[in-house]
N, C-alpha and C positions, 0 to 999 in steps of 0.2 A: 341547747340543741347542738348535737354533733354537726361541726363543718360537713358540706357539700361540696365534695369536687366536681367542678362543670366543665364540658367539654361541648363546644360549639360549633358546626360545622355548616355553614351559610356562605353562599358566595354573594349576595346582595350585599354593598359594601356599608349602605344607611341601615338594612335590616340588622346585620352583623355587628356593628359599631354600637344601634342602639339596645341592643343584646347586653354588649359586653357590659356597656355603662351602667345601664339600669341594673344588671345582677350583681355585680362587683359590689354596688353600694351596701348592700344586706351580708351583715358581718357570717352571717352562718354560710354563707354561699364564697366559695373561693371559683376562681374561673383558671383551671389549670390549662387549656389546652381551646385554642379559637383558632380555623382553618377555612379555605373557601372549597376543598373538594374533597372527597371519600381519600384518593392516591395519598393526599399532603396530609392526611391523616394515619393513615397505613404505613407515612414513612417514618413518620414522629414515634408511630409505634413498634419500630423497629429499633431504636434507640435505646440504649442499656441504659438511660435516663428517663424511659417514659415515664408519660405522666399517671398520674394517680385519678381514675375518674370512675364518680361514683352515676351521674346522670347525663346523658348526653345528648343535646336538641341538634338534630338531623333534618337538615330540606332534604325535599325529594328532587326538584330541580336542578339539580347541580352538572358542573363543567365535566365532560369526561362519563365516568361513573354514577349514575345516579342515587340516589339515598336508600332506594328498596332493595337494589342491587348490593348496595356495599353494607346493610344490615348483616350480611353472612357472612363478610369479612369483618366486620367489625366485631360482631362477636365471637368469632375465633381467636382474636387477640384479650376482648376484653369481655368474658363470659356472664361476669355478673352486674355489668352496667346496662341501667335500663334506657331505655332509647326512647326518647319524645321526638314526633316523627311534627316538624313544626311546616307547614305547605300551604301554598295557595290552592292545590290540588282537594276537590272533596267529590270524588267521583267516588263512586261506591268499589268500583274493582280495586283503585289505589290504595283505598283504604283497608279493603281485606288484605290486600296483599301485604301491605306494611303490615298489617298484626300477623298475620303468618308469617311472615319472615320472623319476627320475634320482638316487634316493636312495643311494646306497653301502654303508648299513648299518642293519640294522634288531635293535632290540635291545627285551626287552620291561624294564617298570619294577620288575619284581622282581629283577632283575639289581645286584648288591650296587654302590656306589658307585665302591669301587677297579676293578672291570673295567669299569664306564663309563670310568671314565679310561683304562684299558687300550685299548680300544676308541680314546678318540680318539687316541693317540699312533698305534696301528695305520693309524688313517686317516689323518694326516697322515704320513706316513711312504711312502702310498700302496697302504694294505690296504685289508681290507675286516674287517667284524667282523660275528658274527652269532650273537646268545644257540644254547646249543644245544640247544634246543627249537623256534627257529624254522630252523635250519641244517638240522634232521632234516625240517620240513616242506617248505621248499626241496627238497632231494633226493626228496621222498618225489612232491613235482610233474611232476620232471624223470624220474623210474624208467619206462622201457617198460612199460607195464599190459599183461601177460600173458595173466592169473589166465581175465580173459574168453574169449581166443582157446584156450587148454588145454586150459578145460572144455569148452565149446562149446554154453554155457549163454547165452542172451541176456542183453540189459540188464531186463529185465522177470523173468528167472529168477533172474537173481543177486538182484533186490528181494528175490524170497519166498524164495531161501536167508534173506539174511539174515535176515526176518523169522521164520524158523524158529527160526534159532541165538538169535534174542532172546525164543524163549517163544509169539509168538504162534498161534493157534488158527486153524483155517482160517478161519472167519468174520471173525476180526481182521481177518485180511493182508487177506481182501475190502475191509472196510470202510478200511483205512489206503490200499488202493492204488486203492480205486473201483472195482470188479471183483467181479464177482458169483461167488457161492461154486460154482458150478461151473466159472465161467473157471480159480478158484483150483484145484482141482481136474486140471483138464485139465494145467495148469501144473507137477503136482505128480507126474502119471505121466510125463510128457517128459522133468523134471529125474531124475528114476528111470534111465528108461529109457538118456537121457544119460549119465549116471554111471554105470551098471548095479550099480544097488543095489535094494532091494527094501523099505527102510524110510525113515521121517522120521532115525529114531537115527545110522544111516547117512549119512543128506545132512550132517544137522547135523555128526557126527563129521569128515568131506571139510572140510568147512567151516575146523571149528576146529585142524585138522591142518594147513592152509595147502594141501589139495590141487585146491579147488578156485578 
């Protein structure tokens, strides 16, 4: 197998350290370039000696500049390195937004050491890799959202579903959605009469059933 050049960009000092150790050992994997923030990488890359990097694992967390920001600088210098976006971050926004920036692969840092390396043989190779916990949230973005059009419960109805199936009391949902207790009320014979049920026990049961 063709060497890998790796370029590392971590400012956790145990994350980064056990980064470098564990990849270094795997003879196809060279580690040209380990830094703790986007800047200290941008300056390296400024060097009429930079380095040669074919994959590079990117926090999002970082000092300064942070990892989704500096995706667009970093590919400005380095256009055809693939970027493993490696984060404790798995919110659904972070994550689109790293692949729109131009990132390949997003992987969170509970992810055991040897499927990172997995991960980057996959991307150099010309994959993609993607913990699967964030692989399910990906998809879960991409799914037609039905659920709304079926019932034929508005965006304001499905709220107080929800807040039903979590326990709260009419006066709660008022106060959690700003909404005075007879709005919430009004709100509560529609979703009824919608669903054509006659109880809370009922909505909530639709609810948790996946029906509506």
């Amino acid at each position: 197998m063709e060497e890998i050049k790796l370029a590392i960009v971590e400012d956790d000092a145990v994350i980064k350290e056990s980064l470098e150790t564990f990849m270094q050992v795997h003879p196809s994997i060279k580690l040209t370039l380990s830094v703790t923030s986007v800047e200290a990488f941008l300056e390296k890359a400024q060097s009429p000696l930079r380095p040669k990097i074919d994959v590079m694992i990117l926090d999002i967390g970082l000092p300064g500049m942070n990892g989704i920001q500096g995706i667009y600088h970093i590919r400005q210098k380095y256009p055809n390195t693939d970027i493993i976006m490696l984060t404790t971050f798995e919110e659904d926004d972070k994550i689109y937004d790293a692949l729109c920036a131009g990132a390949c692969s997003y992987i969170s840092k509970r992810t055991p050491l040897v499927k990172i390396r997995e991960a980057i043989f996959t991307v150099a190779q010309g994959g993609s890799y993607m913990s699967p916990s964030i692989a399910r949230k990906i998809a879960e973005r991409f799914m037609p959202k039905k659920r709304q059009k079926e019932s034929g419960l508005s965006e304001r109805q499905m709220q107080i579903v929800q807040a039903l199936v979590d326990g709260l009391s009419y006066k709660m949902i008022g106060n959690k959605l700003n909404i005075s207790l007879d709005t919430v009320r009004d709100h509560i014979k529609r979703i009824y009469r919608t669903l054509e049920v006659n109880s809370k026990v009922e909505v909530i049961k639709k609810a948790m059933d996946g029906d509506i």
